[in-house]
N, C-alpha and C positions, 0 to 999 in steps of 0.2 A: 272799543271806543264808541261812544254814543253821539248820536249828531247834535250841531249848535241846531240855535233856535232859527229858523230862517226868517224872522221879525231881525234876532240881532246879527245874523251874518249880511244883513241889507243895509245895517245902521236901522231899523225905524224901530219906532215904539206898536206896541200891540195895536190893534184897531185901526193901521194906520191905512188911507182912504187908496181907490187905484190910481188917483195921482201922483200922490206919495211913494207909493212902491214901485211904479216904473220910474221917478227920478231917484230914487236911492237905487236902483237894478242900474240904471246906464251909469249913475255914478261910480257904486261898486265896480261893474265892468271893465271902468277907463282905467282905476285905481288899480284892480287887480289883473287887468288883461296880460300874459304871457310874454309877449312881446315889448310889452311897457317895461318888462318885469324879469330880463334874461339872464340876470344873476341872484336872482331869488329860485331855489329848485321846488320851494314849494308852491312860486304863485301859480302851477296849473292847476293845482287841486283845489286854489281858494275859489279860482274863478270859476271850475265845476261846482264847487259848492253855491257861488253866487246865481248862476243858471238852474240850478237845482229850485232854490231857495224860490226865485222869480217867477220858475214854471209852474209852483204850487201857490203861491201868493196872487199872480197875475187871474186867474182864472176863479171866481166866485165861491161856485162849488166847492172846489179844492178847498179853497183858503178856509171856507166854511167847516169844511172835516179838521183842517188841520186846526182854525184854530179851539174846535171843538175837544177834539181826541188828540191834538199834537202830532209826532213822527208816527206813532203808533195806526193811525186813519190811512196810512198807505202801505202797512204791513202784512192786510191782507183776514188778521182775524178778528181785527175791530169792525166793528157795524157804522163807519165813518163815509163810506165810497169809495176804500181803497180798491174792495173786492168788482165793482163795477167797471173798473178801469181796466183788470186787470184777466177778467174771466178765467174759465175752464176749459179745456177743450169738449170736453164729456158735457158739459151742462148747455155748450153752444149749441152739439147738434142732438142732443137727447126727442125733441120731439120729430125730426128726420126719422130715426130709428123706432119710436113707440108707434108712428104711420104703420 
């Protein structure tokens, strides 16, 4: 199963400003919180995905990969900044060992 878009798992339209995306993120949150939500067995997963959606949207950079390269920018083989978040162990300490 492939992921939604985290523009419309937030409610917003593309390009949307970081005002806009932390009040559709607290919006979503209230809507979909767990608690709100104790006879729905799926609202843990919407509101993971709402968290998901905010953590990448909230932060510049990110939003920049994503909305450049989509889900794909934090998968690791796209050239987006997923690979910088996400490192190597071998390429952390490689210059320790070539000393």
């Amino acid at each position: 199963m492939s992921k939604r878009d985290y523009y419309e798992v937030l409610g917003l339209s593309k390009g949307a400003s970081a005002d806009e995306i932390k009040k559709g993120y607290r919006s979503k949150a209230k809507e979909l919180h767990p608690d709100r939500n104790t006879s729905d067995p799926s609202a843990e997963s919407k509101f993971k995905e709402a968290n998901e959606a905010y953590d990448v949207l909230k932060d510049p950079e990110r939003k920049a990969a994503y909305d450049r390269f989509g889900h794909a920018a934090f998968e690791g083989g796209m050239g987006g900044g997923g690979g910088q978040r996400q490192g190597d162990f071998s390429s952390a300490f490689s210059d320790v060992f070539e000393d």
